[in-house]
C-alpha positions as CSV (number, residue, x, y, z in Angstrom):
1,X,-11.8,10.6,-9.1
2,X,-9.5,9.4,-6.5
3,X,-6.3,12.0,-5.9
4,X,-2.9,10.7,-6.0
5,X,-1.2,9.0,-3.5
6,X,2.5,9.4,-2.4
7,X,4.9,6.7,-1.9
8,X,8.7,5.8,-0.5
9,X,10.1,2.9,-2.4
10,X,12.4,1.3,-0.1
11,X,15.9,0.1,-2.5
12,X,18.1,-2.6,-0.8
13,X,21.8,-1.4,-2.1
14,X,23.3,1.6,-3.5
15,X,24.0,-0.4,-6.5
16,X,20.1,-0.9,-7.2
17,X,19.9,2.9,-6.5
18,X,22.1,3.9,-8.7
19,X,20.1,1.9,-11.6
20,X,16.7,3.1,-10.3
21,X,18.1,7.2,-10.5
22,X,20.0,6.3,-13.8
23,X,16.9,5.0,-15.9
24,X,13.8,6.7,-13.8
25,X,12.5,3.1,-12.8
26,X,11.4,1.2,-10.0
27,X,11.1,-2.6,-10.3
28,X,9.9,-5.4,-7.2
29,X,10.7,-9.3,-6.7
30,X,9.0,-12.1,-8.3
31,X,7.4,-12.4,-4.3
32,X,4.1,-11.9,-2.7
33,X,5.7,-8.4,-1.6
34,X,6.4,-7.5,-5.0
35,X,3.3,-8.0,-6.3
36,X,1.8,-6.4,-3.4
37,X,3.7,-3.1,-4.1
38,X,2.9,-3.6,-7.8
39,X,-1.0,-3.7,-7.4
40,X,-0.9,-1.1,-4.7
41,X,1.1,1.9,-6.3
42,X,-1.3,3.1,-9.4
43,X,-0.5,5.1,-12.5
44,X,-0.6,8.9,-11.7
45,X,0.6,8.5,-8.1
46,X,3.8,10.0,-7.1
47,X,6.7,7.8,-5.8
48,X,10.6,8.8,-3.7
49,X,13.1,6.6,-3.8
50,X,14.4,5.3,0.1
51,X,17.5,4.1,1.0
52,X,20.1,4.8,4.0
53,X,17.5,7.0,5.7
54,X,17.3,9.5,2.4
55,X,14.7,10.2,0.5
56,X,15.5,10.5,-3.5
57,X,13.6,12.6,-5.9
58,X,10.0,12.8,-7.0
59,X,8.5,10.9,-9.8
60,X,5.6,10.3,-11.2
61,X,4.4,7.3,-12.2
62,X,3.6,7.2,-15.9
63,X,3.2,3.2,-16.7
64,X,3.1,0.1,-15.4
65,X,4.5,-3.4,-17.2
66,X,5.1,-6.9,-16.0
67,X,7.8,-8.5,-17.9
68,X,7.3,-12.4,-18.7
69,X,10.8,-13.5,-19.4
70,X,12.6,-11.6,-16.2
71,X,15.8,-13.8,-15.4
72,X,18.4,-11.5,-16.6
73,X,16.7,-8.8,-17.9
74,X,18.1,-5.4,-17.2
75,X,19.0,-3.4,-15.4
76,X,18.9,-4.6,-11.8
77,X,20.8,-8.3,-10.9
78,X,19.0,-10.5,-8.8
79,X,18.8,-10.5,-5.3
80,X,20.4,-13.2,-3.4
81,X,19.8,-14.7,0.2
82,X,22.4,-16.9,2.0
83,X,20.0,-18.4,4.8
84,X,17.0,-19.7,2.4
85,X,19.2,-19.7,-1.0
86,X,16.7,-18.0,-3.2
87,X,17.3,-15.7,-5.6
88,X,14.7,-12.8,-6.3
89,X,14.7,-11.3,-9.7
90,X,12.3,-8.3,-10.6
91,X,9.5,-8.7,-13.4
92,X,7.3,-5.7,-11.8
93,X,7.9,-2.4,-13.0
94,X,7.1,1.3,-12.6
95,X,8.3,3.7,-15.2
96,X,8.7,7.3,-13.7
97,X,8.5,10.5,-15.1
98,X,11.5,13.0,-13.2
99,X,9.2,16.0,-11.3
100,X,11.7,17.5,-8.5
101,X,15.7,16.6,-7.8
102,X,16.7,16.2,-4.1
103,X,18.1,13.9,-1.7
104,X,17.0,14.2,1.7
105,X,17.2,12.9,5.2
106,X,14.0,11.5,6.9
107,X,15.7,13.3,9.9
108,X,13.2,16.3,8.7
109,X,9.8,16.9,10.4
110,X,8.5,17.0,6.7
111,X,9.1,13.2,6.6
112,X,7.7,12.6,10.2
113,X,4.7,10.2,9.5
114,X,7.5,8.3,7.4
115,X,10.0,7.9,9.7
116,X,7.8,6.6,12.1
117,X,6.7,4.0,10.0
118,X,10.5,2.9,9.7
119,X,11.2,3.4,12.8
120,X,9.1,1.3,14.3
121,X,9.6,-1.2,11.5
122,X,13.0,-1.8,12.6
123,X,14.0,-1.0,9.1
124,X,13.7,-1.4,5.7
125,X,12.2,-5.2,5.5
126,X,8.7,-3.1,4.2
127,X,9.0,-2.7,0.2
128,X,7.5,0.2,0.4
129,X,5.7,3.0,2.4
130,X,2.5,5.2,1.9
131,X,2.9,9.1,3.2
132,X,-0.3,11.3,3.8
133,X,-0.9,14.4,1.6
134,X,0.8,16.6,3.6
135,X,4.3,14.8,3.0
136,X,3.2,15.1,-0.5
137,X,2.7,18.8,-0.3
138,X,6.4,19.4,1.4
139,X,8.4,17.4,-1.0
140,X,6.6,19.2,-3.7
141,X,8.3,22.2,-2.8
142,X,12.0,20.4,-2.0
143,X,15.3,20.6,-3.9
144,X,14.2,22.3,-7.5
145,X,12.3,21.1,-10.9
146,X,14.1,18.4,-12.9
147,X,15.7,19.8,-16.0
148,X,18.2,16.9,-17.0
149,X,17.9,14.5,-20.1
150,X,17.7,10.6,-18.5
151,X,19.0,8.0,-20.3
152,X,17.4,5.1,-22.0
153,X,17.4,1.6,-21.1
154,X,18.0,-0.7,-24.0
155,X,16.2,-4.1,-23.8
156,X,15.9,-7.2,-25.6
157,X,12.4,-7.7,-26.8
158,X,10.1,-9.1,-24.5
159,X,6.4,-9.6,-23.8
160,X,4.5,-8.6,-20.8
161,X,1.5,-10.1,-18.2
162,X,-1.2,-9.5,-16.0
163,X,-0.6,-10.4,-12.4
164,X,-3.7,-12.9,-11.5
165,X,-4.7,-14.1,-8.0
166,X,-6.9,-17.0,-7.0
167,X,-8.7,-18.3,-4.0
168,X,-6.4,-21.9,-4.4
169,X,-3.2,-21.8,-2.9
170,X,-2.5,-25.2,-5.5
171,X,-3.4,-22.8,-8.5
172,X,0.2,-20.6,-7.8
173,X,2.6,-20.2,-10.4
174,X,4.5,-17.3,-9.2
175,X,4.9,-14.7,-10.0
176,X,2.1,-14.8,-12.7
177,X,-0.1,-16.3,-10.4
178,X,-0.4,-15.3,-6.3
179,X,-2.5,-17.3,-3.7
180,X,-5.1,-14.4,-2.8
181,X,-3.1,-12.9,0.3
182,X,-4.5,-10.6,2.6
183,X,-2.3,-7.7,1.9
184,X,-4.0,-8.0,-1.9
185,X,-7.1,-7.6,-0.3
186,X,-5.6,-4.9,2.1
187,X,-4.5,-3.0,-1.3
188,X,-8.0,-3.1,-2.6
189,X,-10.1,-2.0,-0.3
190,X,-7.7,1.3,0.3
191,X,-7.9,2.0,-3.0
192,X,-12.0,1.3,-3.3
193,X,-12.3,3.8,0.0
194,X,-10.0,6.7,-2.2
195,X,-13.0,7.1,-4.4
196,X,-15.2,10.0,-2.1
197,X,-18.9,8.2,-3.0
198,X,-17.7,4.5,-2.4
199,X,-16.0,6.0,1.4
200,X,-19.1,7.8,2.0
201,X,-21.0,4.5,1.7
202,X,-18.6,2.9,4.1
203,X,-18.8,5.4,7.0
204,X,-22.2,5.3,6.9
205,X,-22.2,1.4,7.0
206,X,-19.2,1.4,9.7
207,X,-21.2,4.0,11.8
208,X,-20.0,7.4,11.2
209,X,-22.6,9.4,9.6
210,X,-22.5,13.1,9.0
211,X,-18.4,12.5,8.5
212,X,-17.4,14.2,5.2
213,X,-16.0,11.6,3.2
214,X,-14.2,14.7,1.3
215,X,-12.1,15.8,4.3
216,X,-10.5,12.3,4.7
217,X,-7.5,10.0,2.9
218,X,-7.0,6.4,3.0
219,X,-3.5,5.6,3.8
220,X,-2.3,1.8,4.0
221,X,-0.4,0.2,7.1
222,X,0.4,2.6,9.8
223,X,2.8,1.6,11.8
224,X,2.0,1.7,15.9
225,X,4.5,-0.2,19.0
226,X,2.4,-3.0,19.0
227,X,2.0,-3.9,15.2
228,X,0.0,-1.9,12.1
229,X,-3.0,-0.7,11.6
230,X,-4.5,-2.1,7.9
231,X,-5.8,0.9,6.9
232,X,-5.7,4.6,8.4
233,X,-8.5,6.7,7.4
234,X,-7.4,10.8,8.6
235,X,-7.6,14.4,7.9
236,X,-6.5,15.1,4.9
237,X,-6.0,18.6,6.0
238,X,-5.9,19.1,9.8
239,X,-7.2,21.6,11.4
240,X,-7.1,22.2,15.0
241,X,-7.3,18.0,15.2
242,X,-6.1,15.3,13.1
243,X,-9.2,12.6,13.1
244,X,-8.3,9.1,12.6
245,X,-10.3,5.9,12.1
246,X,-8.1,2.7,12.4
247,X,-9.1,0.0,9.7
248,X,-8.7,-4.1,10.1
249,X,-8.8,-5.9,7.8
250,X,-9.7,-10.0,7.7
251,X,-9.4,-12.1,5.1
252,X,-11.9,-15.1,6.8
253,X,-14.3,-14.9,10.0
254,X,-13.7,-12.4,12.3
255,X,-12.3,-13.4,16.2
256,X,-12.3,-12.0,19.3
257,X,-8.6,-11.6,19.3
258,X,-9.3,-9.0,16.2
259,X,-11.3,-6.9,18.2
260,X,-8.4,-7.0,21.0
261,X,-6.1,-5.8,18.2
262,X,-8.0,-2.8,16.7
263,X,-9.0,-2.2,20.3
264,X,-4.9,-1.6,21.3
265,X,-4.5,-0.1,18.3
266,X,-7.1,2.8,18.6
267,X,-6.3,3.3,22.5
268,X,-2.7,4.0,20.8
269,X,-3.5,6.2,18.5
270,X,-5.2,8.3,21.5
271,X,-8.1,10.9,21.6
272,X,-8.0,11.7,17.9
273,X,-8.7,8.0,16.9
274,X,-12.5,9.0,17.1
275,X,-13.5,5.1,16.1
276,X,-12.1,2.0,14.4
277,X,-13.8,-0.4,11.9
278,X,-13.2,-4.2,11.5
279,X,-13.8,-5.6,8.2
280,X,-14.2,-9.4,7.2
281,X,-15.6,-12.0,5.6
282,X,-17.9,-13.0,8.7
283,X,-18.9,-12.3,11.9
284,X,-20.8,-14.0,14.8
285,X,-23.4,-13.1,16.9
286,X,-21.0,-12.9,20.0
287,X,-18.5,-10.9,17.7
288,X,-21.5,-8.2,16.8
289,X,-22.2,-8.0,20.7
290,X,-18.1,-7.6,22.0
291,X,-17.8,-4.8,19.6
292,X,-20.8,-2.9,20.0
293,X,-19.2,-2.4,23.6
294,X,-15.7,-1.8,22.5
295,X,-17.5,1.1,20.0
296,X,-15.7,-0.9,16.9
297,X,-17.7,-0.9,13.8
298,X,-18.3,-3.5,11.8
299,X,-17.9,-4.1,8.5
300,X,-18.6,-7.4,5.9
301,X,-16.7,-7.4,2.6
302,X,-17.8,-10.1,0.0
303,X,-16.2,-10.5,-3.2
304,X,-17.8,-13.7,-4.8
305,X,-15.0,-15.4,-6.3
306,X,-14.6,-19.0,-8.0
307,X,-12.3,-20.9,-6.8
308,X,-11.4,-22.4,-9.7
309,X,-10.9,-18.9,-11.6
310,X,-7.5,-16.6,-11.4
311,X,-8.6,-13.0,-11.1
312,X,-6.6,-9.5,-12.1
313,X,-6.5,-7.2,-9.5
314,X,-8.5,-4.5,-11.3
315,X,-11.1,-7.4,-11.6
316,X,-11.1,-8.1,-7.5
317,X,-11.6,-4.4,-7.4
318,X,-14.6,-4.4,-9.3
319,X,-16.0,-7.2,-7.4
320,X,-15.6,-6.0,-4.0
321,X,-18.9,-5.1,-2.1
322,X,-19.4,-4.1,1.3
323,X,-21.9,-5.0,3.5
324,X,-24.1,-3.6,7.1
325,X,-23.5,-6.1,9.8
């Protein structure tokens, strides 16, 4: 069973703060990004709120709903932008169970692989942002235990869905249905390499035999100078070293300009990045022979999907297979 994963929830105003502290709930636009942080944060995993460089609380998250008739519906108003006009309201939802009460700067070193990320994001424009289980293990032991009563939001009635995704970009009808975007994909192969067995399989197929699958987490979009790695794989606990293995991940046929990325990427990253591994769709012969010289694994997902067909996310999960190049 995969362990539980720990995640900053970026908020855009204090006002939507407020609402998220008052009621124990995070919610994300009707958007590709919304839906992204929807599918990627699972029930069990442990989410802080983020906003003006402080981290807020610890919570739990205890269910996860998608309301069908969102315009209006409590407690956050929409979200407005003056240069394209839209306004984003927020049918994805997290309900949160209080754990610890504090409110912390990301000035702290126990926030380090955090700050980076927003750092060299330039901000907040990322709805969200995965920490390792170290950062999990320090804000475990911040501020003190939750011991107050939170209050209840009161809603009309209303009737939930099922995020779906399909292969057709004509097939959208957001937000119930997304074009299949390669952060989705991103999202479920992190989550199929948290399970031990199903990573074990996939070092041995990237190359890296005798590497305890046990000893490493899958973390989602590290940021480096140059861009973000898809997926790190790294010592869960380091000892001595922190081994990494930098993940990209491609939705169609791989191309040399991939290669060039992950290359950059794990030069980086520096001595501990002891490989990297580029997973896609396809690859050609002269793809297979560049990156057996730049030591970059290889890696072919398939996920035989009709076109025609919308798909849940649990169901892409189940689908996805991985195979030797």
């Amino acid at each position: 069973m995969a362990k539980p994963n720990y995640f900053l929830v970026s908020v855009s105003t204090r006002q939507h703060l407020d609402l998220c502290l008052r009621y124990a709930l995070a919610g994300f636009t009707n958007s590709i990004a919304g839906v992204w942080t929807f599918v990627e944060i699972r029930e069990g995993d442990f989410v802080s709120f983020l906003y003006g460089a402080r981290a807020f609380n610890l919570y739990q998250v205890v269910a996860k709903e998608a309301i069908r008739r969102f315009v209006g519906m409590p407690p956050w108003p929409p979200v407005s932008f003056r240069q394209s006009g839209r306004s984003y309201h927020f049918p994805f939802r997290l309900h949160l169970r209080p754990v610890r009460k504090f409110c912390e700067s990301l000035v702290r070193r126990e926030f380090a692989y955090v700050a980076e990320n927003l750092l060299l994001r330039a901000g907040y424009r990322k709805t969200h942002f995965q920490a390792d289980q170290t950062t999990l293990q320090n804000v475990s032991q911040m501020g003190e235990l939750w011991n107050d009563v939170g209050k209840r939001l009161v809603m009309r009635p209303y009737c939930t869905f099922e995020p779906q995704f399909t292969l057709a970009g004509t097939h959208e009808d957001i937000p119930f249905v997304f074009h299949l975007h390669e952060t989705i994909l991103q999202a479920a192969i992190r989550q199929y390499l948290s399970g031990v067995a199903n990573l074990t399989r996939f070092l041995s197929m990237a190359g890296f035999n005798g590497l305890s699958a046990s000893a490493l987490e899958a973390l989602g979009e590290k940021a480096l100078s140059q861009g973000h790695v898809d997926i790190l794989l790294k010592d869960r606990v380091p000892i001595a070293q922190a081994r990494k293995i930098a993940v990209e991940v491609k939705l169609g046929t791989a191309q040399p300009s991939h290669l060039k990325q992950l290359r950059g990427y794990m030069e980086e990253l520096g001595d501990e990045c002891i490989g990297g591994v580029l997973i896609a769709k396809e690859f050609s012969k002269t793809i297979v022979r560049q990156a057996a010289g730049l030591k970059i694994g290889l890696v072919r997902y398939g996920l035989n999907l009709d076109n025609s067909r919308h798909y849940t996310f649990d169901e892409i999960l189940s689908k996805l297979q991985f195979y030797s190049v």
